[in-house]
C-alpha positions in Angstrom: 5.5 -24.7 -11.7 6.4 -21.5 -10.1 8.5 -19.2 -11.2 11.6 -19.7 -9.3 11.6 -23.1 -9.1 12.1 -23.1 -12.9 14.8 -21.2 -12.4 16.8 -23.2 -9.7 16.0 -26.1 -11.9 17.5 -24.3 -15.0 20.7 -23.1 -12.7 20.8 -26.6 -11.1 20.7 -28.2 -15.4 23.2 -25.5 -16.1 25.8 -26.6 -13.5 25.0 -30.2 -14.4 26.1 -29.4 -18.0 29.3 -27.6 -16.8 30.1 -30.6 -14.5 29.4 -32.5 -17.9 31.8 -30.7 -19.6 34.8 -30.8 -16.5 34.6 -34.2 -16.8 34.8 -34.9 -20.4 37.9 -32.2 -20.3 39.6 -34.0 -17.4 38.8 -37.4 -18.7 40.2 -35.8 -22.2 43.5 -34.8 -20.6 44.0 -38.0 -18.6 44.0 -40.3 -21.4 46.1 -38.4 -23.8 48.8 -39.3 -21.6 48.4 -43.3 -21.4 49.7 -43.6 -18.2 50.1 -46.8 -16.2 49.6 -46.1 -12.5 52.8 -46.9 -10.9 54.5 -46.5 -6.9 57.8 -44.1 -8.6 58.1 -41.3 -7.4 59.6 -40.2 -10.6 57.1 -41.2 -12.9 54.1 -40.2 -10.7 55.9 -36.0 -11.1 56.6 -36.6 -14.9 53.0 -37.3 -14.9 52.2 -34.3 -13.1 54.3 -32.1 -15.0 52.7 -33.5 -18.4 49.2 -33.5 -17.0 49.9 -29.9 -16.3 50.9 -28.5 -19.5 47.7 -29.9 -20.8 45.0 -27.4 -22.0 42.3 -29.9 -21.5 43.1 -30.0 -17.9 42.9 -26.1 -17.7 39.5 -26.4 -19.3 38.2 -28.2 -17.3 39.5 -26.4 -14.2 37.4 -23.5 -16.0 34.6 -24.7 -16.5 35.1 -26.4 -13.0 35.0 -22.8 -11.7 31.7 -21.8 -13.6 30.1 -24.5 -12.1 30.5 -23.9 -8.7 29.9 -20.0 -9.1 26.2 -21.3 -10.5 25.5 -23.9 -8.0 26.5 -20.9 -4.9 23.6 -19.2 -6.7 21.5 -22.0 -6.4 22.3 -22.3 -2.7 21.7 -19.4 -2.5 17.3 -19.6 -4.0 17.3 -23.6 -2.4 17.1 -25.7 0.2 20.6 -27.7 0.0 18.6 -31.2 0.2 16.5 -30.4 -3.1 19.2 -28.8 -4.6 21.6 -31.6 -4.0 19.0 -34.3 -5.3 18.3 -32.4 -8.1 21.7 -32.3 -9.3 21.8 -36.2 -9.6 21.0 -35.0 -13.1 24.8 -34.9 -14.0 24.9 -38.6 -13.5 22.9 -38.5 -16.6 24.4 -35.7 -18.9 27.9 -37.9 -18.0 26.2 -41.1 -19.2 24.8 -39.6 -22.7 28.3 -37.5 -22.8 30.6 -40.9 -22.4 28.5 -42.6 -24.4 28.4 -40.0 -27.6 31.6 -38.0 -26.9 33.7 -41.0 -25.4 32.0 -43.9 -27.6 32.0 -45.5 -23.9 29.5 -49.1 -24.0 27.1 -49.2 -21.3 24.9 -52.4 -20.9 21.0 -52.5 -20.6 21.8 -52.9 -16.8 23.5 -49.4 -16.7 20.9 -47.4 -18.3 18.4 -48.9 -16.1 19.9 -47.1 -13.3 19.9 -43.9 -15.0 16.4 -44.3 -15.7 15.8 -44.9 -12.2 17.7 -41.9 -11.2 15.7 -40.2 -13.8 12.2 -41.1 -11.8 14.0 -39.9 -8.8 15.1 -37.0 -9.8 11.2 -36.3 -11.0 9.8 -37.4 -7.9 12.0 -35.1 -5.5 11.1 -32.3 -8.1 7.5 -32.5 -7.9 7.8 -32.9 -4.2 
């Protein structure tokens, strides 16, 4: 493998892991407030407000922020079509994250399809 396609592929991992990480923030934030979806006006800016005084959500913004830095570096080494496929990979660092971190149940079914994105994500590599 050459060179600097190890190194887009590291970057592209890296921002997969930070996208990882915003999301298990986010989701964090989100349910620490047990709110019920509802057409109030009222409740839907109390919801704000709390949402906002969460540190969770600025986390996440953070490392929301890091991410996108890295992955405009990767743009920057890769052609957007192999850079975009290769991401996919966060679709697998959020399975494994919700299910250790959230203790989230996914059926055989499930990671089935993350194994096939997986082969894919080999496949466009080696391509």
């Amino acid at each position: 493998m050459r060179e600097g396609l190890s190194i887009v592929l590291f970057l592209i991992a890296l921002t997969s892991l930070f996208d990882t990480i915003t999301q298990l923030f986010l989701k964090s934030a989100i349910d620490s407030l047990n709110f019920t979806p509802s057409f109030n006006i009222v409740k839907i800016f109390t919801f704000i407000g709390r949402l906002l005084i969460k540190p969770r959500l600025w986390l996440g913004f953070i490392f929301s922020i890091i991410s996108l830095c890295i992955w405009l570096l990767v743009l920057s080494k890769a052609d957007l079509n192999f850079a975009f496929s290769a991401d996919s990979m966060h679709y697998i660092f959020i399975a494994v994250a919700s299910r250790l971190v959230l203790k989230e149940k996914f059926t055989s079914m499930r990671w089935l399809g993350t194994g096939l994105i997986v082969t894919g994500i080999v496949l466009i590599s080696l391509s």
